[in-house]
C-alpha positions in Angstrom: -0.2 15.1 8.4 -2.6 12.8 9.7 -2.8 9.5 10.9 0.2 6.8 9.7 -0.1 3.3 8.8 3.4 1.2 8.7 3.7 -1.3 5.7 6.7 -3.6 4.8 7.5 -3.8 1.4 9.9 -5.7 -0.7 11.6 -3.8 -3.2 14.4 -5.4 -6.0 17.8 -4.6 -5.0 18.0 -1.9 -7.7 14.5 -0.2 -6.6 16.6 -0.2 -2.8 19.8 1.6 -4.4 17.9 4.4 -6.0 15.9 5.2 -2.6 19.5 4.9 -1.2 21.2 7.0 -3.2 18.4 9.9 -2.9 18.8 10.0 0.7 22.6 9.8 0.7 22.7 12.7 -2.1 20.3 14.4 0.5 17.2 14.7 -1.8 15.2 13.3 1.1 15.8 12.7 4.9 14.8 9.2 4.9 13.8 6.2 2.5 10.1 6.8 3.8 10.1 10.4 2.6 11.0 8.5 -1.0 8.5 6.3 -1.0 6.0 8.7 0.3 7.0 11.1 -2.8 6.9 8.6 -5.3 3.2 7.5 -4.2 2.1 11.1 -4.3 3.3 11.1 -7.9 1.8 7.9 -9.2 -1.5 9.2 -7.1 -1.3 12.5 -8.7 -0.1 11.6 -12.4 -3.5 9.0 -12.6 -6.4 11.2 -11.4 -6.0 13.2 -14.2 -5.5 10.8 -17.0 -9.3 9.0 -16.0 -10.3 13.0 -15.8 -9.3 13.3 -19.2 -10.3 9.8 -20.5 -13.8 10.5 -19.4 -13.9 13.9 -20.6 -12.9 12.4 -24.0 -15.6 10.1 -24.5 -18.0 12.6 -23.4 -16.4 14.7 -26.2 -16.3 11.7 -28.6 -20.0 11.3 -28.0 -21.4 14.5 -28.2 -19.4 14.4 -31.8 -21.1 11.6 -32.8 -24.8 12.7 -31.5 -24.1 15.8 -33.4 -24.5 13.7 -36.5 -22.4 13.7 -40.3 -19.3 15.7 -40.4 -18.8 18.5 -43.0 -15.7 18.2 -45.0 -12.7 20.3 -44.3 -12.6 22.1 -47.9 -16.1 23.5 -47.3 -15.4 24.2 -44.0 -12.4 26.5 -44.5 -14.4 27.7 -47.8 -16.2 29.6 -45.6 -14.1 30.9 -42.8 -12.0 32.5 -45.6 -14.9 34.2 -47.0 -15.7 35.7 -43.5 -12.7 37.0 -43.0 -11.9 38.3 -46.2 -15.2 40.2 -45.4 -14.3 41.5 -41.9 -11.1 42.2 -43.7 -13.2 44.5 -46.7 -15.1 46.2 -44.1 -12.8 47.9 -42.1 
């Protein structure tokens, strides 16, 4: 697992009961095993989100650069008058 640092932290007497109580239900071994688990989680759940927040404004901006929008109407105009062809042609 690598090498280990030891912090001290102060928690609020409810934060300590829940780590309790998960390792006197027997959900983890120890309070560190909590800890460790919910720090993998919070790591885990916010790489993504800036993934996805950058990948957004990259989308967002390629929108924009692509200049004006169509509207919808003219849009689905179309796609119903290629299908309706593909759907002739068979």
């Amino acid at each position: 697992m690598g090498k280990h640092e030891t912090l001290q932290v102060e928690l609020s007497e409810p934060m300590a009961r829940i780590i309790d109580r998960a390792v006197a239900k027997g959900d983890y071994a120890s309070s560190d095993e909590v800890v460790r688990a919910a720090l993998d989680a919070w790591s885990f759940s916010r790489l993504p989100r800036a993934r996805d927040e950058a990948h957004l404004r990259e989308m967002l901006q390629e929108g924009i650069d692509s200049g004006p929008g169509r509207p919808a109407d003219d849009v689905f105009d179309e796609l119903e008058a290629r299908y309706a062809s593909m759907i002739r042609d068979e």
